[in-house]
VEXBA-354196 format. One record per residue (C-alpha): residue number from 1; residue in three letters; x, y, z. Coordinates in steps of 0.02 Angstrom, whole numbers. Layout:
// VEXBA-354196
(r NUM; ala; (X; Y; Z))
...
//
This chain:
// VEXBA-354196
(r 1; unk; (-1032; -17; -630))
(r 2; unk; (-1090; -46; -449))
(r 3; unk; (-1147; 115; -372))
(r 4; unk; (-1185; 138; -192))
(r 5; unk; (-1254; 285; -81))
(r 6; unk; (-1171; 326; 83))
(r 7; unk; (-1301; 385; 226))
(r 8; unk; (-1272; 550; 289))
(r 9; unk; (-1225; 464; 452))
(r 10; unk; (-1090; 369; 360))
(r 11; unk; (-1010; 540; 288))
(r 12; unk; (-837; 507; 387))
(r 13; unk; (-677; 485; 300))
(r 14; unk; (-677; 287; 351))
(r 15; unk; (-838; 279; 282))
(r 16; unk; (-797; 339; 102))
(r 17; unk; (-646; 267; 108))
(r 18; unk; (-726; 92; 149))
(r 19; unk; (-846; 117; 4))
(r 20; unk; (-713; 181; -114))
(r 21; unk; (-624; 20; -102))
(r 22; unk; (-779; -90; -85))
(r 23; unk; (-835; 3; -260))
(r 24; unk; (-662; -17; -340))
(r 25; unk; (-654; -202; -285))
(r 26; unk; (-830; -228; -377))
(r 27; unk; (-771; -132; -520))
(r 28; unk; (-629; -236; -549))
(r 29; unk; (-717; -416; -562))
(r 30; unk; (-777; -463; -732))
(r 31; unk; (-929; -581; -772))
(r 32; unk; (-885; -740; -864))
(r 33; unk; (-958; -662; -995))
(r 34; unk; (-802; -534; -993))
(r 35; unk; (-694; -682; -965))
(r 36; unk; (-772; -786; -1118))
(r 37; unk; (-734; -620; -1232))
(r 38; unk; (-595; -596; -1188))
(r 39; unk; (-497; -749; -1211))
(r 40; unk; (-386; -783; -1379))
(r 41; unk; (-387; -939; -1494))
(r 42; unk; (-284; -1111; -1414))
(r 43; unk; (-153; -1067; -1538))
(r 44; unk; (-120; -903; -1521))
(r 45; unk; (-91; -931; -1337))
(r 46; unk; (37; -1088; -1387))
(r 47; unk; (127; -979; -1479))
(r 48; unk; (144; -844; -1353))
(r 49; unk; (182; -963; -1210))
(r 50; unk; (330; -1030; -1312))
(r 51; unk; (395; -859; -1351))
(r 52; unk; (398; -819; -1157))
(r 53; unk; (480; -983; -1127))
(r 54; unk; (623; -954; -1242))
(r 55; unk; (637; -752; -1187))
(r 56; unk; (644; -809; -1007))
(r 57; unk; (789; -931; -1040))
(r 58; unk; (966; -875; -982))
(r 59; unk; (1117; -972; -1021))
(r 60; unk; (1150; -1130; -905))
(r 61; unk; (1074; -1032; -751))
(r 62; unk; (883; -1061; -800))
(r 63; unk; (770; -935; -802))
(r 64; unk; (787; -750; -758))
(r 65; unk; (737; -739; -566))
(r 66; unk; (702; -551; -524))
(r 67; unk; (707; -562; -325))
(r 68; unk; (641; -389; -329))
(r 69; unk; (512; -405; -404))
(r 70; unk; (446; -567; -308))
(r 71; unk; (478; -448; -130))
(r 72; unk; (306; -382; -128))
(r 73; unk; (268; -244; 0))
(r 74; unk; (279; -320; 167))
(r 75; unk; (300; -258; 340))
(r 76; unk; (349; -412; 395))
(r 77; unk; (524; -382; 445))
(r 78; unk; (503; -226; 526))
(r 79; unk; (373; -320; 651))
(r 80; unk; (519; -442; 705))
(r 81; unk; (646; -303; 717))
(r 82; unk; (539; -190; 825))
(r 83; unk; (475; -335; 943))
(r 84; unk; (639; -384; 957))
(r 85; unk; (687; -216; 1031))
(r 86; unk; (531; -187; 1144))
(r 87; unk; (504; -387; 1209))
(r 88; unk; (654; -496; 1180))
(r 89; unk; (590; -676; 1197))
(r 90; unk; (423; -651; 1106))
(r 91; unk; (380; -700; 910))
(r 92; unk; (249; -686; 781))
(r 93; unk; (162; -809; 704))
(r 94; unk; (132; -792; 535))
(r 95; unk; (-41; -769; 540))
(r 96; unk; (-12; -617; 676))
(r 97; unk; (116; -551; 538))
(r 98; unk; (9; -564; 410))
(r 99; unk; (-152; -482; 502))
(r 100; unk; (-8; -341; 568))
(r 101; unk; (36; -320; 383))
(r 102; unk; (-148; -284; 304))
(r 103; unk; (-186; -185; 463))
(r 104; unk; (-32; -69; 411))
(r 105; unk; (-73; -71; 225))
(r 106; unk; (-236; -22; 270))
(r 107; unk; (-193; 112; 386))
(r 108; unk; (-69; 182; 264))
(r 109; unk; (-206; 192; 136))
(r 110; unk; (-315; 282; 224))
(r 111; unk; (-186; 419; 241))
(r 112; unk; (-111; 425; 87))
(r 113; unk; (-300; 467; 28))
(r 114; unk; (-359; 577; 152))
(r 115; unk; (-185; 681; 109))
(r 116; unk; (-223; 673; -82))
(r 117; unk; (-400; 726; -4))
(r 118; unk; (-307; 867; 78))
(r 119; unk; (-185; 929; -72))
(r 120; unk; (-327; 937; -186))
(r 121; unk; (-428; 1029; -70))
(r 122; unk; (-285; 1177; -64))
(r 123; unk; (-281; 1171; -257))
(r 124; unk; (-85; 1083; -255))
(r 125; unk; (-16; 924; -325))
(r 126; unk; (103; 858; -200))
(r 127; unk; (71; 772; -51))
(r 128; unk; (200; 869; 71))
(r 129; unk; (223; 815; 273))
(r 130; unk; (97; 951; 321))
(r 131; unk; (-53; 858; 217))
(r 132; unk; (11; 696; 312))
(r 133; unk; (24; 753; 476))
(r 134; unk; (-161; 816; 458))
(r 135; unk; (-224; 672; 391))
(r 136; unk; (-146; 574; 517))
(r 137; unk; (-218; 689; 651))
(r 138; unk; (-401; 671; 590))
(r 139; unk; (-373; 467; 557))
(r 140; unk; (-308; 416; 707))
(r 141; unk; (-414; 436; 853))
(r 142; unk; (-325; 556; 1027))
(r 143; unk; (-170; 492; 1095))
(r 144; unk; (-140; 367; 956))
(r 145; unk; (-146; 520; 822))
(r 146; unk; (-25; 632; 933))
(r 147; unk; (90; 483; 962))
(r 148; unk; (111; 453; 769))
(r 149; unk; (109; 628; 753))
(r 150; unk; (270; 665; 869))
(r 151; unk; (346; 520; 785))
(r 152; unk; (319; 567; 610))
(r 153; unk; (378; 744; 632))
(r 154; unk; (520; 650; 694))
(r 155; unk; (574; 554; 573))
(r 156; unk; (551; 702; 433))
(r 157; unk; (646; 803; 528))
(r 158; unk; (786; 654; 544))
(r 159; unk; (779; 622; 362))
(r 160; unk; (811; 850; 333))
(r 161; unk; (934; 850; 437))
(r 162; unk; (1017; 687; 329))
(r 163; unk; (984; 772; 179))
(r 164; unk; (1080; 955; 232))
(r 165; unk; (1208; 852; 286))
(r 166; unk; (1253; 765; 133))
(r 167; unk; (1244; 932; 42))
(r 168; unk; (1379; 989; 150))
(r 169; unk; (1486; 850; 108))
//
């Protein structure tokens, strides 16, 4: 396992979090070595191929096609509906979308660990909108973090106000 040392100047929560994923991406390659073990006989792998094939197979439609499953998590639509609102005659290209859509992943990352961070700091087990507001406020640097900040309270206190709602129905 790759180990690495973070200099005390480092010591942010970007920092860790950097070398957390840089550590976890090492830790998840394998050597050829890994690779050569690991592999099964030719004919173990025939055999298993041609159970998959015939488990796959659905009537005279072909194979099962789970469009869920082939989604993925992407951002992409949002982008288009939201620049469609602010500019109307502007579009993104898809390597803008997909730069937009890691920045976001990344972003979203970083908070959902520095909330963990958070909740296991005050001993509980649930991320709740408190831990994420805070993290938010110490990710995101001035009026960037109180933007998001007005605009998630927002939007938790649109999804309550849902939720009392349909109780009362």
């Amino acid at each position: 396992m790759l180990r690495t040392q973070v200099p005390p100047l480092l010591r942010s929560t970007t920092a860790i979090v950097w070398s957390c994923s840089v550590m976890a991406a090492a830790s998840a390659m394998t050597t050829s070595e890994e690779q050569l073990i690991t592999q099964e006989p030719k004919e173990a792998n025939s055999t298993m191929a041609q159970k998959q094939s015939k488990q796959r197979k659905r009537g005279r439609r072909g194979p099962c096609r789970c469009h869920a499953n082939c989604r993925g998590d992407s951002f992409a639509t949002y982008f288009r509906r939201v620049l469609k609102q602010v500019h109307q005659g502007l579009s993104l290209s898809r390597e803008a979308v997909s730069v937009m859509d890691s920045l976001v992943h990344d972003i979203l990352d970083r908070i959902a660990t520095e909330a963990g961070r958070l909740a296991r700091s005050t001993k509980r087990q649930t991320i709740t909108a408190w831990e994420t507001r805070i993290a938010v406020r110490l990710l995101l640097p001035g009026e960037m973090g109180k933007l998001a900040e007005s605009e998630g309270t927002k939007a938790v206190l649109r999804t309550s106000l849902y939720a009392v709602q349909q109780q009362r129905k």
